[in-house]
N, C-alpha and C positions, 0 to 999 in steps of 0.2 A: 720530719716524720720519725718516731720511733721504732726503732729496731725489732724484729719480734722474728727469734727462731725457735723450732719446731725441737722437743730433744726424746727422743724414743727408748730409752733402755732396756733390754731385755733383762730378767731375772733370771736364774735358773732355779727357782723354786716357786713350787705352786699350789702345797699341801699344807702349809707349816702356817697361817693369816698372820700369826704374831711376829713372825721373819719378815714377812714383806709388810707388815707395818713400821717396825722398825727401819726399814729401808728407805721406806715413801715418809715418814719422819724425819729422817735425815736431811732429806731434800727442797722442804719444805726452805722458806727463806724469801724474803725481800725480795720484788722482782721475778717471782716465777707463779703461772699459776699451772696447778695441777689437775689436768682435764679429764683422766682418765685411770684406772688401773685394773687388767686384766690377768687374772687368775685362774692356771687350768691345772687339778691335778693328775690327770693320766699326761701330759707333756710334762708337768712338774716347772712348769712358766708364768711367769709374770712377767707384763707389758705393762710399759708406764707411760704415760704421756702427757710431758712437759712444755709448757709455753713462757716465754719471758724474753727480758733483755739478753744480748749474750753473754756479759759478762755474769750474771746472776746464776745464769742455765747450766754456766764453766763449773760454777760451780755447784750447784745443786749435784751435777754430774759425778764431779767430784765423790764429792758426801756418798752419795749411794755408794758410787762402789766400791768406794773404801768401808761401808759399813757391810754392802754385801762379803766383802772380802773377811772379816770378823765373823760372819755369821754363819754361812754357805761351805759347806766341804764337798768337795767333788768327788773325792775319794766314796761318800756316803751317798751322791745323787744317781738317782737312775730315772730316767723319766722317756718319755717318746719320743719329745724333740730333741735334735743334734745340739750340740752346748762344747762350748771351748772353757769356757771359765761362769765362776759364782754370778757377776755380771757379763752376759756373752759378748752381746753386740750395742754399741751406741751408736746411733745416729745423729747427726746434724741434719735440720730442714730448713731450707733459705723458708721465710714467711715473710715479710714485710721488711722494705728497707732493706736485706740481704742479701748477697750473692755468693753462688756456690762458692765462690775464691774463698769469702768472706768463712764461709761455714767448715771448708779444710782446713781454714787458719786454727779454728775454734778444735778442730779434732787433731791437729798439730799438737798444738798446746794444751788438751786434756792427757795426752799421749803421752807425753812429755813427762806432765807430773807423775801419773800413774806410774807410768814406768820406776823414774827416781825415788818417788818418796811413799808409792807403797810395792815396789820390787815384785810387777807384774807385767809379764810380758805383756807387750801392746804388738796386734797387727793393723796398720792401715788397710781400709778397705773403700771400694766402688771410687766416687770423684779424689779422695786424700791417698789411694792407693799408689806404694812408690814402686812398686812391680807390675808387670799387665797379668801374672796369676794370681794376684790378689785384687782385682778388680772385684772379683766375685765371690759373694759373702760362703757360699755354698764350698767354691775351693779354699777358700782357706779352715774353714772346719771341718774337712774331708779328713773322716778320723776319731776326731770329738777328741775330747781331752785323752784320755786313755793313748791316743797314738802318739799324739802329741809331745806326753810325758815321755815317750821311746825314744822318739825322735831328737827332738829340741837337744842343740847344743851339740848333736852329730852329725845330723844331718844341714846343712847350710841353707837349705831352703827352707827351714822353720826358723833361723834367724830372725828374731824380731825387730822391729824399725825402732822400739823401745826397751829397756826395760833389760832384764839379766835373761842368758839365755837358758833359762832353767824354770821350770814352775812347783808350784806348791800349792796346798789343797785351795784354793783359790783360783787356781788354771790360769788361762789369759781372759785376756779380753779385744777384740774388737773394734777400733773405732771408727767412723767416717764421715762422711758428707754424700746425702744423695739426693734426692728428688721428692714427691710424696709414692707412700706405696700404702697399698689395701691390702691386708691380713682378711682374707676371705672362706669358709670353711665349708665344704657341702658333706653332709651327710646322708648315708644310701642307707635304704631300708633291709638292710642285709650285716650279720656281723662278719660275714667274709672280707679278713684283709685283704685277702691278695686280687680281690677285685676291686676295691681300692687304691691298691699300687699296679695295677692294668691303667686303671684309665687315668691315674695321675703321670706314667710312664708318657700315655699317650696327648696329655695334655702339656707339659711340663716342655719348654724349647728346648732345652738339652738333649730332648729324646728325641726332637723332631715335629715338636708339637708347635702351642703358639707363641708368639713371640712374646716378650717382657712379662713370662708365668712360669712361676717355681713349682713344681707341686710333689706332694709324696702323699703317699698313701700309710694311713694308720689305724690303729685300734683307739676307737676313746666311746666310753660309757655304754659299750658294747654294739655300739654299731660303725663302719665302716665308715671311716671318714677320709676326703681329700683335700687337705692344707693345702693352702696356696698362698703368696706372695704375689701379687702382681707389682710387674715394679714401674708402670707406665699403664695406667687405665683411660691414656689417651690412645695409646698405640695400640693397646688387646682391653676394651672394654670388659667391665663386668659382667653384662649380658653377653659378650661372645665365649667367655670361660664356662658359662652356666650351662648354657645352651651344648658346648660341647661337651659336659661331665653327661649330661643327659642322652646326648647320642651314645656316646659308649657305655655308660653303664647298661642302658637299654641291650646292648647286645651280650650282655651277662644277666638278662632278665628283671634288672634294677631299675629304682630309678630314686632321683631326690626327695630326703624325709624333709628335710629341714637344712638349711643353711647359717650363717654365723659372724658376725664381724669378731675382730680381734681389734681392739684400739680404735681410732676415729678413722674418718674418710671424710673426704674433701665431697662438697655439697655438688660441685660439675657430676661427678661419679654418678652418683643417686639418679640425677637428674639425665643421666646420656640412657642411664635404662631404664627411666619414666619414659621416655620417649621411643626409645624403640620399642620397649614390649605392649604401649598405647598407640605406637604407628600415628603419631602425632607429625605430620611431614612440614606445619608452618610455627613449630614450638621454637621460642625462643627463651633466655633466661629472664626477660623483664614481663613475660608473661604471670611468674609465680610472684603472688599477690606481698609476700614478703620482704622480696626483693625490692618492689618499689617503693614500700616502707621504709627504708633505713635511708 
């Protein structure tokens, strides 16, 4: 069976198309196909998303962020989303033939390079994480570049796992090994942020809310938006996130304009909220007429 892992990289820029073509040009290469690429300018982000062997992917990985790193000043980004460096965050995804050991290995050794041969701090994070505070993508960028820069080199727990302990208009980067996760975005028909960051507080586990959901609250194209991450859409479906932005915004008088993917989603996903919002009780997957096609 042929090996096939998932590779995610975040951009930090979302305004500039000729930047992030350049980017996703670089990546391009034998053994990788290019499934996706997501551009927002009020976050000032791009999401990219890679499929291929893993040695190919190593390196597609590579390329990008060494060219994001050429291209991207941090010193000159300002955008909504938190950002640690030109390239933030990279993921590994076991897909086929893979295992998470398999996919650390792989962010081991992107680590590795990065760090040495283009002199940027690298933090492991989630399954390649060698600290239990960097488990969490969220605490290690607690800060964003800007603290970072304070920090690093002083303070011993910005120590990076790679790389020199100093940054340069390139910042760090991120890397790891995790699971699938859904970039999901609900939009309230109100441009009040901070009802936004209400019900993202109260969606969002770290506040109390539900479990394996990131959320913050933001300004984008003038109306109130809730990012979210789900990073387990087995454990906190995507209809139970929806349904709760809906309860709470409801009690600030709100409610959902529109929602949004960021990057791809796994076909189970789709199909867990086909079914609960059709109350379908004997659905299975060999039901969908596609599925017994292939």
């Amino acid at each position: 069976m042929q090996q096939l892992v998932e590779c995610v990289p975040n951009f930090s820029e979302g305004r500039r198309p000729e930047i992030v073509q350049a980017i996703v040009e670089a990546m391009r290469g034998p053994g990788v196909s290019l499934l996706d690429v997501e551009s927002d300018a009020d976050h000032n982000r791009s999401v990219v998303t890679l499929v291929g062997e893993p040695e190919a992917i190593l390196e597609a990985a590579y390329q990008g962020i060494a060219t994001a790193a050429r291209l991207i000043d941090l010193e000159q980004h300002r955008g909504a989303h938190q950002r640690l460096g030109a390239t933030d965050v990279v993921p590994f995804v076991p897909l086929r033939g893979m295992t998470m050991a398999e996919c650390v290995t792989l962010a081991q050794r992107l680590g590795q390079r990065v760090g040495s041969e283009l002199q940027i701090p690298v933090y492991l994070y989630e399954a390649a994480a060698t600290r239990p505070e960097r488990v969490n993508l969220a605490d290690v960028r607690r800060g964003e570049y800007e603290l970072l820069k304070a920090e690093i080199g002083v303070n011993p727990a910005r120590t990076p796992d790679y790389g020199p302990a100093a940054v340069g208009p390139a910042g760090a980067t991120i890397i790891g090994a995790r699971g699938f996760l859904v970039a999901f975005n609900a939009y309230l028909n109100t441009p009040n942020v901070e009802i936004a960051k209400k019900v993202a507080k109260a969606l969002r586990h770290s506040s109390g809310g539900l479990r394996f959901v990131k959320a913050m609250g933001l300004l984008v194209e003038g109306r109130a938006q809730v990012s979210m991450n789900l990073t387990d859409f087995t454990g906190t479906p995507i209809h139970r996130a929806v349904e709760m932005i809906r309860s709470e915004a409801a009690r600030y008088g709100c409610m959902i304009e529109r929602t949004e993917l960021v990057g791809m989603i796994p076909q189970q996903a789709l199909l867990d909220a086909a079914q609960w919002y059709l109350q379908i009780d004997n659905f299975t997957p060999e039901m969908v007429l596609e599925n017994r096609l292939m």
